[in-house]
N, C-alpha and C positions, 0 to 999 in steps of 0.2 A: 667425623665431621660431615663426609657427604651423606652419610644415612639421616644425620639430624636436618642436614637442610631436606633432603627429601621430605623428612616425614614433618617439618615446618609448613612448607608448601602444600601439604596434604590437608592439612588441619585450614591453612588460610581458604585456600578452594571451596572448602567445604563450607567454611564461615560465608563465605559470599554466595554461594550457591543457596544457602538458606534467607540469607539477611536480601537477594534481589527480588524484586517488587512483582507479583504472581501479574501474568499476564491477563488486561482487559479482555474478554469475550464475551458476546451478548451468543444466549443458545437456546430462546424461545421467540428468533425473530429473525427474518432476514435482513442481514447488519454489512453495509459495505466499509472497507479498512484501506485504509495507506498505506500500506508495508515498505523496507527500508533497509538497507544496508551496507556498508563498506567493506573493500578490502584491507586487512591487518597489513598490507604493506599497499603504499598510494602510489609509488610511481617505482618505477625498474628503468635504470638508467636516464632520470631524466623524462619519462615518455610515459602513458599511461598504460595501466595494467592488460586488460580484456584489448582483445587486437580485432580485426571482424568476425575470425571465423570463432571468437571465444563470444560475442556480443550473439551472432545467430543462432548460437547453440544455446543459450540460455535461453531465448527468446523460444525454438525450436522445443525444450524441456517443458518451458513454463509452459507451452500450450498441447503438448501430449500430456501433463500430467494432469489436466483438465477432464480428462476422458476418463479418471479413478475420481477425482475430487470436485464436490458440489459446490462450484465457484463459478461467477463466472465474470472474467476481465473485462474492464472496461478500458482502463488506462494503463499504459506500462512507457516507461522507455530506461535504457541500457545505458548507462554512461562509461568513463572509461576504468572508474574505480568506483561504483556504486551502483546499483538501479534502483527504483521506484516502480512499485506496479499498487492500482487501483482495483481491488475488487471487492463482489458481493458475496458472501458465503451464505449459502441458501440453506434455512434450518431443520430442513425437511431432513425425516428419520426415512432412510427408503425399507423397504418392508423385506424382509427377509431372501424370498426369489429376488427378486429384483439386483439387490446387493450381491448376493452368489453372482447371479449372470454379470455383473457389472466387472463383480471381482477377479471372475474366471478369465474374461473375455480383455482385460485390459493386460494380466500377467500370463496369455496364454505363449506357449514358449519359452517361457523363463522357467528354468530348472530349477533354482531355488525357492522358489513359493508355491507353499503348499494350495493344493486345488480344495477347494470350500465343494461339501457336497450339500443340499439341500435336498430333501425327502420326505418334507412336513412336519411341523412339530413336536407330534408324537413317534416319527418313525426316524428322526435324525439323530446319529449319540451327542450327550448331554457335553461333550469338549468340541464337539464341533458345531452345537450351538451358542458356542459360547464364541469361537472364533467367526461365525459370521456376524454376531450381536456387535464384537471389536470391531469390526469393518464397515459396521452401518454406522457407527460413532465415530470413527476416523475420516469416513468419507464426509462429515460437516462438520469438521473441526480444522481450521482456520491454522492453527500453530499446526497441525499435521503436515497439510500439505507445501507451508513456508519450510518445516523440516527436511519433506522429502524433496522440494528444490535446491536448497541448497547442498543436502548430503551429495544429492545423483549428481552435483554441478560441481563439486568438489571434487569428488573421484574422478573425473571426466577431465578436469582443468588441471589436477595434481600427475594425474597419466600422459595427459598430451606435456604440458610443460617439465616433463620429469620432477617433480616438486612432492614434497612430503609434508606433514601436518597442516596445521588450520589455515584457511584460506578467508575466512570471513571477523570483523574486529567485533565478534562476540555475538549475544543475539541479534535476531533484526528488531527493528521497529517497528512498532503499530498506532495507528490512528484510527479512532472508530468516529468517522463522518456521518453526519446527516443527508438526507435522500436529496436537498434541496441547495443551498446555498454553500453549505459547507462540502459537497460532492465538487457542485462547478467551479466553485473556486480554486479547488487543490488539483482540479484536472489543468485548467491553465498551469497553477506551480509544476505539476508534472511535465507538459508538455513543452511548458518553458526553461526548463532546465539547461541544454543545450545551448540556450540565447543568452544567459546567464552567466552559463562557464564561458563565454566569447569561444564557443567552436566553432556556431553559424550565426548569420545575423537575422535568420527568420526560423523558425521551429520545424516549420513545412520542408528543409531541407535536409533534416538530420533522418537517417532512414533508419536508425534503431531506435526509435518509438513509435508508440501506433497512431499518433498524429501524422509524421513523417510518413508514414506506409501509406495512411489512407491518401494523401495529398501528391504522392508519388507513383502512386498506381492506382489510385483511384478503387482500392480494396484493401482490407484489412479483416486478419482472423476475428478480431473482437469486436467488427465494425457495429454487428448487431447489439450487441449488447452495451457499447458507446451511447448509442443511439436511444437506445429504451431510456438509458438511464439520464442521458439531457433533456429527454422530453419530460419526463416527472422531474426534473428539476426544476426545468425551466415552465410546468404546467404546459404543457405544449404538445398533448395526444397525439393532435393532426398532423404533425412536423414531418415534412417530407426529411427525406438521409440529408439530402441538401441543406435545406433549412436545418438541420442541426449543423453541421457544418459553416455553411456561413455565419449563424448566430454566434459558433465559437473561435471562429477565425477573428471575425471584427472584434469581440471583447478582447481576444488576445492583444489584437490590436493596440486596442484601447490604455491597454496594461502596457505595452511596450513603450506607448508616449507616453506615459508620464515618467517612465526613466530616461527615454531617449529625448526629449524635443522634436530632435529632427526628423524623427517619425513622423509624417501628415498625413498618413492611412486614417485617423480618425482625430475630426477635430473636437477638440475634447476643451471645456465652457474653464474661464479663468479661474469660476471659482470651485471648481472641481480637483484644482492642479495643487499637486501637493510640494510643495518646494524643498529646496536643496537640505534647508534649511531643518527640515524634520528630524531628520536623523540624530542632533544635536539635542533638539526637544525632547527626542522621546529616550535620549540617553539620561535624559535631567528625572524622566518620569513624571513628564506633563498629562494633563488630562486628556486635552484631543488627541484623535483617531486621525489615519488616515484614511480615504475611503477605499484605497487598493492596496489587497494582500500579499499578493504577490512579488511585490518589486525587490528589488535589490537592493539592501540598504535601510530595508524597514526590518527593524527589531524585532518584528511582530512576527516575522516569517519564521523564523523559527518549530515554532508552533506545529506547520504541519507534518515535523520528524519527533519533535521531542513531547509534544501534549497528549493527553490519553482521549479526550472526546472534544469535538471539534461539531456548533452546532450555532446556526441562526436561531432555534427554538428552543428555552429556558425548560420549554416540558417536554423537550427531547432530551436534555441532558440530564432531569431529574426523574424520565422514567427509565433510561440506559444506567443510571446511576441506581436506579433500585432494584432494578433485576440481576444489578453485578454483586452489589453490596449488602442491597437491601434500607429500608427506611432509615437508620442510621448512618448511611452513607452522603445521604441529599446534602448537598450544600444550600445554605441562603446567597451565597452569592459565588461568583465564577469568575474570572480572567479575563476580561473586555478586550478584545480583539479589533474590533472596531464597534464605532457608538452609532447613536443615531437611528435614521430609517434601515442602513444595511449593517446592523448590531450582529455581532460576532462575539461568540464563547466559547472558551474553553476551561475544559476541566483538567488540570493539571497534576497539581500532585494527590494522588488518592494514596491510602494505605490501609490495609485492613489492617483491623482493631486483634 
């Protein structure tokens, strides 16, 4: 009887292991991603999972392991049973020295990994050109480096907590955003997280995200590349640190009053104001939009955990669409997120043929 349920189990694993949906990845372009995930258990006694010193050590992981893989953070924060981090994965192939030195120089000390010799094409043997070629592919691949965070955070969490088996409720999630509207807007949902779960009532106070660090010390590891990436959003070259900063405070702002009222940080025009009342609406699957994605309560949010392409521009989602899928893959139509002048789409469920 126990050998049959085993070998039951064995067969269903494997049915799902095949019948689950091959993962989005764009890999002739640099493609920024939402990634996403839970703990397979949400609370321990009542309390949430990751405690601080589990919150900086992930945060500490995810940006040593930065220094192996061609990403680079823009948005993250830690919550007590899931995180959220924003990044760009750069699709540059690095050239063979380059990748040696990269690879030598980040595992140097580690006993178990083998040291990459490079010696020139024709003078290096033909299996350890082929282990450096693996390493120039790993180092801009997107599911790699989501791999090696969670593996190295598991062992590390599973050691300190005494704890055995799987720590995370399966793979994580991905979202493949646009450079522009569909970036800024999920940076707020990321950063807003915190004001959402009622832990703080401003995002600037929660110190395990990179909104939080930067507005608490006034630095942050990914501040650079925050910044790059709100200025091309926002068109906005010249934009002092500040000026991106302020620009993303006040919309956050903006975002909070229309949940809160009693927020008066920004006074926001009547007929802007989305009512209580929506929720109800867009349960019926009425046709208006809301103009704001992120709030709490709008059905639409969803979206930035569980959609596969997330895009202001119709020939952004139809060219990330053809280079995943190919010209059979295009949709004539998408997932209306929001209408209007700040039109919002997503691409949802895809499956290859």
């Amino acid at each position: 009887m126990y050998i049959d349920r085993l070998i039951i189990c064995a067969i269903v694993l494997k049915m799902e292991k095949e019948m689950r949906r091959a993962r989005l990845k764009v890999h002739n372009r640099d493609t920024f991603y939402h990634t996403m995930n839970r703990l397979a258990t949400y609370k321990k006694d009542g309390k949430d999972i990751f405690d601080t010193e589990d919150k900086n050590y992930f945060v500490n992981l995810m940006t040593k392991l930065t220094g192996y893989f061609n990403v680079e953070i823009s948005s993250y924060c830690i919550m007590g049973n899931h995180y959220h981090i924003i990044f760009k994965q750069r699709c540059e192939l690095l050239s063979r020295p380059e990748a040696t030195r990269k690879h030598n120089e980040y595992y140097k000390g580690m006993k178990r990994t083998k040291k990459l010799e490079y010696k020139g094409d024709k003078d290096t043997l033909p299996y350890m050109l082929v282990d450096i070629d693996n390493a120039r592919e790993r180092m801009r691949d997107m599911s790699e480096y989501m791999k090696a965070l969670q593996q190295a955070f598991t062992l590390w969490y599973n050691k300190r907590h005494e704890k055995i088996g799987p720590l995370w409720d399966g793979r994580f999630k991905s979202v493949i955003l646009d450079e522009k509207d569909a970036l800024w807007k999920c940076s707020k949902y990321v950063a807003l997280n915190p004001v959402r779960s009622e832990m703080v009532t401003s995002p600037a106070d929660y110190e395990f995200s990179s909104w939080g660090q930067w507005q608490q010390k006034k630095s942050s590891t990914f501040a650079d590349y925050f910044h790059k990436a709100i200025r091309n959003a926002r068109n906005k070259p010249r934009w002092t640190s500040y000026q991106v900063m302020d620009a993303f405070r006040l919309d956050m702002e903006r975002t909070m009053s229309y949940e809160t009222p009693t927020i008066t940080a920004w006074e926001h025009a009547e007929t802007d104001w989305v009512p209580q009342a929506y929720k109800d609406e867009c349960e019926k699957r009425k046709v208006s939009k809301p103009k704001v994605l992120e709030i709490q309560g709008n059905c639409q949010v969803d979206y930035w955990t569980k959609g596969c392409i997330i895009s202001s521009s119709k020939e952004f989602m139809d060219e990330t669409v053809q280079d995943i899928f190919g010209e059979e893959g295009i949709s004539k139509s998408y997932d209306i997120l929001l209408d209007g002048e700040d039109e919002m789409l997503a691409y949802q469920r895809i499956q290859k043929s």
